[in-house]
C-alpha positions as CSV (number, residue, x, y, z in Angstrom):
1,X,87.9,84.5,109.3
2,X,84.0,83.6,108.4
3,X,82.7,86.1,106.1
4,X,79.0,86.9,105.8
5,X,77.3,85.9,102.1
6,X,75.0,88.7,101.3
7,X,73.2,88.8,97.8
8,X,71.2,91.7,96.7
9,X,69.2,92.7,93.5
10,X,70.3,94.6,90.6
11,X,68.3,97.6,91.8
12,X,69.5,97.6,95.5
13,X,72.8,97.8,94.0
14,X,71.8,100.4,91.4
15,X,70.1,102.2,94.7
16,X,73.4,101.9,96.5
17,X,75.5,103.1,94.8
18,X,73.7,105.8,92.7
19,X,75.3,108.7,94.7
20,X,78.9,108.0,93.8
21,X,80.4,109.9,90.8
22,X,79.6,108.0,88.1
23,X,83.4,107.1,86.9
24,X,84.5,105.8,90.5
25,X,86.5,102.2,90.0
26,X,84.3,99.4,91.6
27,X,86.4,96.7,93.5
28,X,85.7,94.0,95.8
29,X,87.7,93.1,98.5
30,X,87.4,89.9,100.7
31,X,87.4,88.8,104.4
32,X,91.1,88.6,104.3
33,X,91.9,92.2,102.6
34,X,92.7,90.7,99.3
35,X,91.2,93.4,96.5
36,X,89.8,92.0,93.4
37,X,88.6,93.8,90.2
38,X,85.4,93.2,88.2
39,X,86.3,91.9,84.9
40,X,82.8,91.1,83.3
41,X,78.8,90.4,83.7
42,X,77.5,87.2,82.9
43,X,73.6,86.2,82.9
44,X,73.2,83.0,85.0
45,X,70.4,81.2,85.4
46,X,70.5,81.9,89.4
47,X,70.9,85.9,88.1
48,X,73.6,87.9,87.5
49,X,77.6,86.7,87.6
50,X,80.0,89.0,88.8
51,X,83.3,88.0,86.9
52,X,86.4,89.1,88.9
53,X,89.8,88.7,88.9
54,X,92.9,89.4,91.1
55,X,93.7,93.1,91.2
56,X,96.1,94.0,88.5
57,X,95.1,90.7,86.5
58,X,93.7,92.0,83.1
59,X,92.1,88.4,83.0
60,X,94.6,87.3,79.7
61,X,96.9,85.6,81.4
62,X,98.1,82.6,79.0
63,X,100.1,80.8,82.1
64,X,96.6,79.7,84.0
65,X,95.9,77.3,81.0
C-alpha cells in the first residue's frame, strides 16, 4: 500500500493539535496499521527528527546491537 509523505512545520503541528488535552499519548501509526511510539526529538539539519520506536519498545533493547 503507497502511503502519502506529508511534512509540516513545528507550528502547524503545534496548531493541530493544540485542542487535545494536553496529556493525550501521541503515536504514529503507518500505512499498514503498525503503531509506533515517539521516543525522542532530535535537531537535523533538514529540521526536526521524530525518533520512534515500535509500540511497547522502550528503545533499550540490548538484543538490536
Amino acid at each position: 500500500m503507497d502511503t502519502a509523505t506529508k511534512e509540516v512545520t513545528v507550528s502547524d503541528l503545534i496548531q493541530e493539535l493544540q485542542n487535545l488535552p494536553g496529556d493525550a499519548p501521541v503515536s504514529l501509526k503507518d500505512g499498514y496499521g503498525e503503531t509506533f511510539s515517539i521516543a525522542g526529538f532530535e535537531a537535523g539539519s533538514e529540521g526536526v527528527i521524530i525518533v520512534i520506536s515500535e509500540d511497547g519498545d522502550d528503545g533499550d533493547n540490548d538484543d538490536d546491537e
